[in-house]
C-alpha positions in Angstrom: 102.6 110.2 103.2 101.0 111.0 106.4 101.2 108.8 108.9 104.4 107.2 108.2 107.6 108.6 110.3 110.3 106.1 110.7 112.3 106.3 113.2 115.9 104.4 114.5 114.1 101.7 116.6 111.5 101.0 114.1 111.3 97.4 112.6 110.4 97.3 109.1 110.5 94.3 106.6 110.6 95.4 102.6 108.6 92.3 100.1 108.5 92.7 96.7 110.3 93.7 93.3 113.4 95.9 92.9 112.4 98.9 95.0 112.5 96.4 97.9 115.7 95.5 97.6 117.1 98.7 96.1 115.8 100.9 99.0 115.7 98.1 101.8 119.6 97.7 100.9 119.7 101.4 102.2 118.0 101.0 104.7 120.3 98.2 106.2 123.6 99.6 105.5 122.1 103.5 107.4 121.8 101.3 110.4 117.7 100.8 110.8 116.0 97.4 111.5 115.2 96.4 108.5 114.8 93.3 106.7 114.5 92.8 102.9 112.8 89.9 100.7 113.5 87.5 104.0 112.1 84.9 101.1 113.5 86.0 97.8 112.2 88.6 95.4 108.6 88.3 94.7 107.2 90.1 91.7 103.2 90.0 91.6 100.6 90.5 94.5 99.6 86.7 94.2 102.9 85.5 95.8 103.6 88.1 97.6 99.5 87.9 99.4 100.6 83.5 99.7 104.0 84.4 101.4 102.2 87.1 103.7 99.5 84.5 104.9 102.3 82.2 105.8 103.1 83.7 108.7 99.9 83.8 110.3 98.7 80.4 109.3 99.5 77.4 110.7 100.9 74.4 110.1 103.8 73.8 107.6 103.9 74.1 103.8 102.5 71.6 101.5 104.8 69.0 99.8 103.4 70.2 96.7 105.7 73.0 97.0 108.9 71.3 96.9 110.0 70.0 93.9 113.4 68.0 92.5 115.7 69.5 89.6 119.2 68.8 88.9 119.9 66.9 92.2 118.7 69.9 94.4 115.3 70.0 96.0 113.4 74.1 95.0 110.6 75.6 96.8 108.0 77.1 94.1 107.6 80.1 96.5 111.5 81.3 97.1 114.5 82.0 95.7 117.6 79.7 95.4 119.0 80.4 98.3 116.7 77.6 100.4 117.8 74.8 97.8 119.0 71.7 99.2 120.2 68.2 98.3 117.0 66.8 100.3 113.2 68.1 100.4 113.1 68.0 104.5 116.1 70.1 104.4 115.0 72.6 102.1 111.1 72.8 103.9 113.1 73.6 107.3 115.4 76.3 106.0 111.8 77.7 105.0 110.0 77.3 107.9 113.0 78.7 109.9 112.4 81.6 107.9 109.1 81.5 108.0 109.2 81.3 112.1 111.2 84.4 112.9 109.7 86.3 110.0 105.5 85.4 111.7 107.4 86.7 115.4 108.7 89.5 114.0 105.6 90.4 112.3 103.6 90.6 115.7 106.2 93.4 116.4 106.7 94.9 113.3 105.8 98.8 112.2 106.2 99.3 108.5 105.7 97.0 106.0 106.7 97.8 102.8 105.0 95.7 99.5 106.7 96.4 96.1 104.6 94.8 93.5 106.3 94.4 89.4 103.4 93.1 87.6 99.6 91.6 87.7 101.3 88.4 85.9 101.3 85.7 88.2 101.9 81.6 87.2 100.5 79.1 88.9 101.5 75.2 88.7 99.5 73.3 85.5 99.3 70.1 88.1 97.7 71.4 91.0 97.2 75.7 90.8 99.3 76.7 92.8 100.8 80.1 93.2 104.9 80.4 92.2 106.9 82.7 93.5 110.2 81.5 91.5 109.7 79.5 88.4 113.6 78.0 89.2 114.3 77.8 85.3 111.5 74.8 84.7 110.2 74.6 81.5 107.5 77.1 80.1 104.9 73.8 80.1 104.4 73.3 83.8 102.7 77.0 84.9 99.5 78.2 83.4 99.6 82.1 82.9 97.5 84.3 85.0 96.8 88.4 84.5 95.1 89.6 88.0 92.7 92.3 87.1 92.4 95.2 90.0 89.7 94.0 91.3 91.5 90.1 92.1 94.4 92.2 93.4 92.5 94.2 95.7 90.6 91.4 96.7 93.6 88.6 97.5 95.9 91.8 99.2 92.7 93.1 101.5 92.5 89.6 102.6 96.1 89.5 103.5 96.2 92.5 105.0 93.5 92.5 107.1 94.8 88.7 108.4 98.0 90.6 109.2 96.4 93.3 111.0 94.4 90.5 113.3 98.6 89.7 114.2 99.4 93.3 114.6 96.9 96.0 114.8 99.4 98.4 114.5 100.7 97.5 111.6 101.7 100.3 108.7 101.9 99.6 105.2 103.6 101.0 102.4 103.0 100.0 99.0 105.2 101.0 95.6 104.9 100.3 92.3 108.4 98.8 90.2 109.2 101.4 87.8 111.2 98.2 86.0 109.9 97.6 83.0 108.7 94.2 82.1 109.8 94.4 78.4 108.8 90.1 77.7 104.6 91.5 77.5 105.8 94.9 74.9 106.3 98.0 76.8 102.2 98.4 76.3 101.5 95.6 77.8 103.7 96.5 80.8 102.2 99.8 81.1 99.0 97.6 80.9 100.0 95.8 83.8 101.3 99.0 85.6 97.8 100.6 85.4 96.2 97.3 87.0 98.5 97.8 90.2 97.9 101.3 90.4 94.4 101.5 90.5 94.8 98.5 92.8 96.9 100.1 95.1 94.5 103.1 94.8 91.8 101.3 96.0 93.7 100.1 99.1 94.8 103.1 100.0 91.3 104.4 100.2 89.7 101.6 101.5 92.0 101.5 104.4 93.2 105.2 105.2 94.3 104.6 108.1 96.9 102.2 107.7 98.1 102.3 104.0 99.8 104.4 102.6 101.7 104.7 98.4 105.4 106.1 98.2 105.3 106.9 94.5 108.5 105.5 92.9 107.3 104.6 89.4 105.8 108.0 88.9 109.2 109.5 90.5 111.0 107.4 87.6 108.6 108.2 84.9 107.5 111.5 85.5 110.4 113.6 87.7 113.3 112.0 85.8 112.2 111.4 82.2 115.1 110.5 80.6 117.0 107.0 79.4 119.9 108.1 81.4 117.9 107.2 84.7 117.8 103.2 83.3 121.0 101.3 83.9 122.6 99.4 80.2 119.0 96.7 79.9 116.9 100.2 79.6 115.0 98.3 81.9 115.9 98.6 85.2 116.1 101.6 86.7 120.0 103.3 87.0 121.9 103.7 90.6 121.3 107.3 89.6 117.8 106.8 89.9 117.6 104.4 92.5 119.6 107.6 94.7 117.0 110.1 93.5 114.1 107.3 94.6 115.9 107.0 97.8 117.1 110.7 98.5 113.2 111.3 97.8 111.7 108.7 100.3 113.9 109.9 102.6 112.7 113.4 102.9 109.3 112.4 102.9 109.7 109.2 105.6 112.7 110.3 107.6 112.2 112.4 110.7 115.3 114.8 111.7 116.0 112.3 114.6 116.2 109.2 112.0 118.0 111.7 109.3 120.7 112.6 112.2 121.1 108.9 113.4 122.3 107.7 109.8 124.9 110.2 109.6 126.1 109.1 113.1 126.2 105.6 111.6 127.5 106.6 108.3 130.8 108.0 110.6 131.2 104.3 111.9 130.4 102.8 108.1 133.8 105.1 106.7 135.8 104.4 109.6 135.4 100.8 109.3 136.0 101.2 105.3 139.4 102.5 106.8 142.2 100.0 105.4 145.6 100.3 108.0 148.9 100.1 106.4 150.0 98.6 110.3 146.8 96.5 111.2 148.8 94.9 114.6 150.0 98.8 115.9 148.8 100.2 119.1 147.6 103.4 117.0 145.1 101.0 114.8 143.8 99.3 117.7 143.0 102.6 119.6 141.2 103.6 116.2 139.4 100.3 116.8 138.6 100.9 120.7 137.5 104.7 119.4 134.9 103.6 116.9 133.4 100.7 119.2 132.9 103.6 121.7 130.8 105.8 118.8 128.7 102.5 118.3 128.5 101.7 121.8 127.1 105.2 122.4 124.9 105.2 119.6 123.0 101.1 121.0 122.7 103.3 124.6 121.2 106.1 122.3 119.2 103.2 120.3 118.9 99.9 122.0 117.5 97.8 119.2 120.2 98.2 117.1 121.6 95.8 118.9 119.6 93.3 117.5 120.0 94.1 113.7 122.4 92.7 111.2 124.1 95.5 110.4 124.9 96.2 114.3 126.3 92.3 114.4 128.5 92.9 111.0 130.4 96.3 112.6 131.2 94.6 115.8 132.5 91.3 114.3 134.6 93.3 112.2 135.7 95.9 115.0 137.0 92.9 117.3 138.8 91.4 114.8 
């Protein structure tokens, strides 16, 4: 992929389907600034296009997409995790979110989009887009299969709207290799063919600044066997998912990013270290030794310092 070389102080934010959070998950724990599915996993380029244009348009959210089940108050466009007992406290844990995710946007360098399927559902009531159907019953979305040429159309609007933010901005787009067995396999493949030539078309259209890390055709054409699907036979295996990620690393990784992970892979083991004498001097120079190696690596790498994996270590080293 030319034109993508990521390096240690490089921000990069992963949205979509499983290759996000597979290879985002990677990302974190080999030290670089990276944040994955901020919002939850989002499966079709629908959502994912709504929750882009959230952070570059202003004002907040609509009521309509905050809804009460069970006691808890759901937003149509997340996950769970921004459920509360009371709709003004679920729509701030979103727009907190949504705040640092539209200033770290203006600074971002890769963006990564993983998109599952052309199937999107929208609300029967009102149309609107969901990004999580929270277990409602089938009756309250309305279907919808995006063609290529609706999912070239909604993503080149949100991509251009994000580049108005942050001319700069790189984007990598995948492909799911997870199969979405609930259509038949040929409708999935179906599906797969839409995003493809969708992706296709991006790419072309805008050269410059989009780019297409092949993992489905990595899945399907370089491993070609069952084994590669974990026990579903849907989902790709941790097998896979290493091959994917050994792969994207050769082709994204510069030496310099390739030599920095194994610096903070030493620190990752020594913390896994578990001390028979936790309170003896010899275990807390062990401590003061591998807060120097991170130490030297924020001097090497100053915005480490401000990701989540940096703030982990060090809580756990001054315990």
């Amino acid at each position: 992929m030319p034109g993508v070389s990521i390096h240690p102080g490089h921000r990069i934010t992963l949205l979509g389907s499983c290759f996000a959070d597979n290879v985002g998950r990677r990302m974190a724990v080999s030290g670089l600034d990276v944040h994955v599915n901020p919002f939850g996993v989002l499966y079709n380029p629908a959502s994912i296009s709504t929750m882009c244009m959230s952070l570059v348009l202003e004002g907040s959210f609509p009521d309509g997409y905050f809804f009460e089940s069970g006691g808890m108050w759901h937003c149509w466009l997340t996950d769970s995790s921004f459920d509360a007992e009371s709709r003004d406290v679920c729509r701030a844990r979103l727009e907190e979110a949504r705040r640092k995710e539209s200033e770290r946007l203006r600074v971002l360098d890769f963006l990564f989009i993983t998109l599952g399927t052309n199937r999107c559902y929208e609300l029967e009531n009102d149309g609107l887009v969901v990004g999580n159907c929270h277990k409602q019953p089938g009756r309250m979305f309305a279907e919808k299969q995006l063609d290529a040429a609706e999912t070239v159309a909604a993503l080149s609007q949100t991509l251009e709207a994000l580049w108005k933010v942050n001319p700069g901005l790189q984007v990598i787009f995948t492909v799911s290799p997870y199969r979405y067995a609930k259509y038949g396999f040929h409708g999935s493949q179906l599906g797969k063919a839409v995003l493809l030539l969708a992706v296709d078309a991006l790419c072309s259209r805008f050269a410059e600044r989009c780019h297409y890390f092949p993992a489905y055709e990595i899945v399907l054409d370089e491993l070609r066997d069952y084994r590669f699907y974990a026990d579903d036979m849907l989902h790709p295996s941790e097998l896979a998912v290493s091959y994917i990620w050994e792969r994207f690393s050769e082709v994204c990784f510069q030496p310099e990013t390739r030599a920095f992970m194994a610096e903070w892979e030493a620190v990752e083991k020594a913390l896994a270290h578990r001390p028979f004498h936790p309170d003896s001097e010899a275990y807390r120079d062990f401590l003061r030794q591998t807060m120097l190696k991170l130490d030297r690596l924020t001097e090497k790498y100053p915005n480490l310092a401000l990701t989540s994996e940096y703030e982990r270590m060090k809580g756990l080293l001054n315990v």
